[in-house]
C-alpha positions in Angstrom: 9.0 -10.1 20.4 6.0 -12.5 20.0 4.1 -10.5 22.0 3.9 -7.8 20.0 0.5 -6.3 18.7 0.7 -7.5 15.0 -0.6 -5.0 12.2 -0.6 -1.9 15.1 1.8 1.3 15.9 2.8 3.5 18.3 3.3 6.7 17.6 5.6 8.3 19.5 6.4 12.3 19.9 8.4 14.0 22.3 6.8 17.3 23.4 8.8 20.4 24.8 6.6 23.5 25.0 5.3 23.4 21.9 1.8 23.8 22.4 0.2 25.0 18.7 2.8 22.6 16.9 1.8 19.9 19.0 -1.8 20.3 19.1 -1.8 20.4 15.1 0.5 17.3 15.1 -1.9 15.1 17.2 -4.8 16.7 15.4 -4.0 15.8 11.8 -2.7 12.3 13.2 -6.3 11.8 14.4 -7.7 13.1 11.2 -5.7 11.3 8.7 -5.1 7.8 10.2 -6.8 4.9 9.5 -3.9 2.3 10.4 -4.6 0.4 14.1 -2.5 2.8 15.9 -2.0 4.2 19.8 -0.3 7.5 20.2 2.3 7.8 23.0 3.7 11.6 23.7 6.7 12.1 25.9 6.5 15.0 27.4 10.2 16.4 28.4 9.3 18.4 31.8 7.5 21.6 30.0 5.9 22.5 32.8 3.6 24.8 30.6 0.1 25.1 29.0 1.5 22.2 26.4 1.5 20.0 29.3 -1.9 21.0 30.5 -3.4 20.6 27.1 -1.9 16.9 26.9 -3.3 15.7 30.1 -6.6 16.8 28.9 -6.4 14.4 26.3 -7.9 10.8 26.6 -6.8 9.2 23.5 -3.4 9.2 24.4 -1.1 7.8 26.4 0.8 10.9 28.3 4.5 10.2 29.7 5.8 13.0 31.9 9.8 12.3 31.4 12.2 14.6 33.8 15.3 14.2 32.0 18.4 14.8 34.4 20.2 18.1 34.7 22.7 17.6 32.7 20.6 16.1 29.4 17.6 18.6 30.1 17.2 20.1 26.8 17.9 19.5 23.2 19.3 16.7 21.6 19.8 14.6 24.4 16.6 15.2 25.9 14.4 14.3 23.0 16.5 10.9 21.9 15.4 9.8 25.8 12.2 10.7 25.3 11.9 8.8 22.0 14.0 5.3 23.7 10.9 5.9 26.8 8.2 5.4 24.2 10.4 2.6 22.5 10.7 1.2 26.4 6.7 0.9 26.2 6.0 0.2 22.7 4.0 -3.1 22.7 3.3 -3.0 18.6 4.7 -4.6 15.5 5.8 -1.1 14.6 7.1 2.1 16.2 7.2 5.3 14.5 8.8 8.6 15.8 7.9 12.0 14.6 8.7 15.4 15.4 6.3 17.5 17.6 6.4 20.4 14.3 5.4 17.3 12.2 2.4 17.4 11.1 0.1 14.8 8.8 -1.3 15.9 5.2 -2.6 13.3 3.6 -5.4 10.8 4.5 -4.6 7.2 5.3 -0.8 8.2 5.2 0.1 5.4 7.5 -1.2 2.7 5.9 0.7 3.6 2.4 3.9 4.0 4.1 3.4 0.6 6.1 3.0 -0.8 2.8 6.6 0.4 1.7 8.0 -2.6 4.3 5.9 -5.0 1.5 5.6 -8.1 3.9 9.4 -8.3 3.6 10.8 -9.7 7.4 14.5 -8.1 6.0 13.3 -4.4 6.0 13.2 -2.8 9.2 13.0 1.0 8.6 11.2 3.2 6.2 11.8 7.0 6.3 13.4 9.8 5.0 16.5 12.6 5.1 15.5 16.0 5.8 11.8 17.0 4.3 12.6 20.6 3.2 9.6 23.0 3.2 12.4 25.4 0.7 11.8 25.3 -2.9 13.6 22.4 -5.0 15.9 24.8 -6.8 17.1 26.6 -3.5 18.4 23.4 -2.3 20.0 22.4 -5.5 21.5 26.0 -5.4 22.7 25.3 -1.7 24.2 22.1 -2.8 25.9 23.4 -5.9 27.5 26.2 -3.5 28.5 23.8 -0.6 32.0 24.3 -0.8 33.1 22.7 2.4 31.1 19.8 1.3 32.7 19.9 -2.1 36.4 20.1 -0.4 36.1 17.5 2.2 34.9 14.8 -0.6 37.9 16.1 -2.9 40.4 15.5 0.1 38.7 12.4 1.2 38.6 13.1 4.6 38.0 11.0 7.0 34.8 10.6 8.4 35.0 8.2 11.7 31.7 8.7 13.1 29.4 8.9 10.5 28.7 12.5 10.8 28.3 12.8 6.9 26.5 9.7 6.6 22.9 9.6 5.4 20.8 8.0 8.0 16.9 8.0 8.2 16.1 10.8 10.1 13.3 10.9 13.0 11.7 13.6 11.5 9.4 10.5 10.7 10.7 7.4 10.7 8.9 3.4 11.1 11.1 0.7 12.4 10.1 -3.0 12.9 9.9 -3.0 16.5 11.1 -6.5 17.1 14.4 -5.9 15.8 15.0 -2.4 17.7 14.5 -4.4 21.0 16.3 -7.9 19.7 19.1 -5.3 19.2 19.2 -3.3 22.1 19.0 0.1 19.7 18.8 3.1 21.5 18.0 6.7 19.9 20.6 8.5 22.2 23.6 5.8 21.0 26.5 8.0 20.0 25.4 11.4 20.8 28.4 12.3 23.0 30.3 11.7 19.6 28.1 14.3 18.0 25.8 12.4 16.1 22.0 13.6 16.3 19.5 11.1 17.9 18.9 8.4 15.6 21.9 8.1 13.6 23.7 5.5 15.3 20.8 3.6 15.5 20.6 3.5 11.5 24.0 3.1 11.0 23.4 0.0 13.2 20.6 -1.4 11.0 22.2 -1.0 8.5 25.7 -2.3 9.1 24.3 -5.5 11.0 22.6 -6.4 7.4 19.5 -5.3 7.6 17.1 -3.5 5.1 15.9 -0.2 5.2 13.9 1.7 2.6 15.4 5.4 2.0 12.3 7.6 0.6 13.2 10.9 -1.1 12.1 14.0 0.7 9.7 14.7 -1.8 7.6 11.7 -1.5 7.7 12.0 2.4 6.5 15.2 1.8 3.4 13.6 0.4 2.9 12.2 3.6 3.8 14.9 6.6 4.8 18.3 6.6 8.3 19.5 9.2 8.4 22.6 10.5 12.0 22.7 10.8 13.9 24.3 13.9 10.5 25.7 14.6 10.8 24.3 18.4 14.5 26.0 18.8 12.6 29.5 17.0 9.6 29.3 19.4 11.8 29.0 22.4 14.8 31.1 22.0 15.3 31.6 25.6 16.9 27.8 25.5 18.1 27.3 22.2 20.8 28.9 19.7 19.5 29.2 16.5 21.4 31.8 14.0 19.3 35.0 13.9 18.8 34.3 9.7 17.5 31.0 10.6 14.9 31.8 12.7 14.0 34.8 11.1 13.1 32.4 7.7 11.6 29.5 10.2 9.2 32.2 11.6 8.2 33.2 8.0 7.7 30.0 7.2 5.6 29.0 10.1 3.9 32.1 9.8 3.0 30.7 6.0 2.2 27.2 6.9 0.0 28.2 10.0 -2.3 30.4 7.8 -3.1 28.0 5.4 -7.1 26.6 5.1 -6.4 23.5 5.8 -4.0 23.8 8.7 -6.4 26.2 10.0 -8.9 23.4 9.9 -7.5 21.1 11.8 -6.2 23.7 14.7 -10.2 24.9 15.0 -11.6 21.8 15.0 -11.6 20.5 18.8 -13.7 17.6 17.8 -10.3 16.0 16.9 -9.0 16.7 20.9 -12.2 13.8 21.8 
């Protein structure tokens, strides 16, 4: 679109009572970004003190989304949220992140920007999951995936791409010309079973274009996932497996205590 705002981004974040994640998310993206940038959160009908806390903020742009009854929560609800802010995104780039994302390293926007090089042909530039778990427990989780192991041995069929890699919205940038040019939507395929996002790679990808695939340790550089730490903070509304969020809350628990998390969530300067 020509009328894009060239060398700018929206950030865009879907909230859903998540107060403390959020506020650290917005925080460190406020203290660690130099990049032009405009921060757009969607906020999926929390009706809580996360709500209040956004619409004391002036620095952002505050959607209040009521998804409908029967896409209220989850999945669905956060891929609508995400296809709002793309709805109002008037910048050469849009970039999604989790609400229990958090920034880590100063001027991390700019360096991943950079990874799109001036090249027209790359659209994307993200990652697969960014695992908080030590490098050798995933490798030990791999090498002990049977299931994995026996579906690739019997070549089964995979339709849908539900084993496919795809950039995941965990963090993601997208050229947002293209997005719009191809009427891409974040909730395309999710009554297949794909998570929000997916079907929009695939699509990139398969229609020729280029995307850059970072490994999760070099997003990790960049931002730090709390993973499944919205399902653990709210279990009245999501199903998470009792081991899960047992190691989530540890892990949260971890994060939250660290200096310079602690930091960030004290300072209220960075609210202003």
């Amino acid at each position: 679109m020509s009328n894009l705002i060239k060398g700018k981004a929206i950030i865009c974040i879907a909230n859903y009572k998540t107060l403390e994640f959020t506020r650290l998310c917005l925080r460190s993206i406020r203290k660690f970004t130099k990049f032009p940038y405009e921060v757009i959160v969607v906020d999926n009908d929390s009706r809580d003190e996360s709500l209040e806390y956004l619409k004391s903020l002036k620095w952002i742009r505050l959607i209040e989304h009521r998804p409908s009854v029967s896409r209220s929560t989850g999945g669905y609800a956060h891929a609508a949220a995400i296809d709002l802010g793309l709805e109002n995104c008037n910048t050469e780039f849009f970039v999604s992140m989790h609400s229990d994302t958090f920034v880590n390293k100063d001027n991390w926007l700019t360096e991943l920007i950079n990874y799109f090089d001036n090249d027209q042909a790359i659209v994307c530039v993200g990652s697969g999951k960014v695992e908080l778990t030590p490098r050798w427990r995933i490798l030990l989780k791999k090498a002990t995936d049977f299931r994995t192991f026996k579906r690739k041995l019997l070549r089964e069929p995979d339709p849908i791409g539900k084993f496919r890699y795809y950039n995941r919205t965990i963090c993601c940038l997208y050229r947002t010309d293209v997005l719009q040019r191809e009427n891409l939507s974040f909730g395309m395929d999710q009554d297949k079973g794909l998570t929000g996002g997916k079907k929009l790679y695939f699509e990139m990808v398969d229609r020729g274009y280029k995307t850059i695939e970072l490994p999760p340790a070099i997003m990790g550089q960049f931002v730090c996932h709390l993973a499944h730490a919205t399902q653990a903070f709210n279990p009245q509304e999501f199903t998470l497996r009792k081991k899960t969020t047992r190691k989530c809350n540890r892990v949260v628990d971890k994060i939250l205590s660290l200096p310079a998390v602690q930091d960030i969530l004290t300072d209220d300067s960075l609210d202003q």
